[in-house]
C-alpha positions as CSV (number, residue, x, y, z in Angstrom):
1,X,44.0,63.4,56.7
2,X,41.8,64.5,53.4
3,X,43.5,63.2,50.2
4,X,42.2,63.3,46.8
5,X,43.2,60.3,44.4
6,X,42.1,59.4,41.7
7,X,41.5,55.6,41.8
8,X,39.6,53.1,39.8
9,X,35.7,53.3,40.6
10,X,34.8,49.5,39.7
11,X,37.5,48.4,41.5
12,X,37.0,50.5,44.5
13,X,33.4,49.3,44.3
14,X,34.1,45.4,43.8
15,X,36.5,45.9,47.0
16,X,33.6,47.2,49.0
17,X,31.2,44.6,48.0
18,X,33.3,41.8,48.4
19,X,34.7,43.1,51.9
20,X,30.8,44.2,53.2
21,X,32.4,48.0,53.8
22,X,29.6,50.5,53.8
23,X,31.9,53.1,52.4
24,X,35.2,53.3,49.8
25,X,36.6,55.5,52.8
26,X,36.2,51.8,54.9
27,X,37.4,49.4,51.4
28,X,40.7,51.7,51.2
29,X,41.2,51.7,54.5
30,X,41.2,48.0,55.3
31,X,43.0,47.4,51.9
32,X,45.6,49.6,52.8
33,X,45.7,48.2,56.6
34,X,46.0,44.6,54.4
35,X,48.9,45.4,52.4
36,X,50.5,46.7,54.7
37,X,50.1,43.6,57.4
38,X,51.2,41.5,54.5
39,X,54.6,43.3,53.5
40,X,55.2,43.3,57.3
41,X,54.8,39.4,57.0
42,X,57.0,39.4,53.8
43,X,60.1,40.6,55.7
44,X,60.3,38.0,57.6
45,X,61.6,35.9,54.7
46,X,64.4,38.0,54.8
47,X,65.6,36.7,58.1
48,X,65.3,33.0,56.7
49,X,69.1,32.0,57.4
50,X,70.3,35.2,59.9
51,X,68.8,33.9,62.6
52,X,71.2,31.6,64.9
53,X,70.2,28.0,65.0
54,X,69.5,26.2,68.3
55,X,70.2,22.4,68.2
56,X,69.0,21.7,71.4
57,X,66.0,23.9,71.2
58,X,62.8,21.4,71.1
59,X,59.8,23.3,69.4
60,X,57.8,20.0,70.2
61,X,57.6,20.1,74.2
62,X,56.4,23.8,73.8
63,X,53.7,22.4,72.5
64,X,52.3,20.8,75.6
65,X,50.1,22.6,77.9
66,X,52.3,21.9,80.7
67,X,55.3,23.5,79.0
68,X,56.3,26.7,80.2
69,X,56.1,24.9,83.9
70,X,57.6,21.7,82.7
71,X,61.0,22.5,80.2
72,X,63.6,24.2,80.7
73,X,64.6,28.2,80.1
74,X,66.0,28.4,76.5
75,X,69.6,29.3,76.5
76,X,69.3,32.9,76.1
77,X,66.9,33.2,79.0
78,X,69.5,31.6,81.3
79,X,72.1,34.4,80.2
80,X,69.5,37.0,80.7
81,X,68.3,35.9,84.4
82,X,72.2,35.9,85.3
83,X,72.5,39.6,85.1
């Protein structure tokens, strides 16, 4: 999609020299695919507190190797397999 803007050449320049683009249509394009990945990652915080809290839930023994063979199905997977 062609647009015209009109954007701030030193900065535009700096971005492409500091990200090794070959092109300001490759330094926009990676900023913009940036900011973007980083507001996704920003909305996240607003779940902090909605999400329901599993006690029993242990992060820990996911972190084996052996886990998804070894532990147990999490509670919602056990509801899910019932129906």
């Amino acid at each position: 999609m062609a647009t015209n803007l009109a954007l701030d050449d030193a900065l535009i320049e700096e971005a492409r020299r500091v990200g090794k683009h070959r092109t300001k249509k490759e330094a926009v394009t990676r900023a913009l695919e940036e900011y973007v990945r980083r507001r996704r990652q920003l909305e996240i915080l607003d779940l902090v507190g909605k999400m329901p809290f599993d006690e029993e839930y242990d992060y820990k023994a996911l972190r084996s190797r052996n886990a998804v063979k070894t532990t147990q199905p999490h509670q919602s997977q056990k509801t899910e397999k019932a129906h």
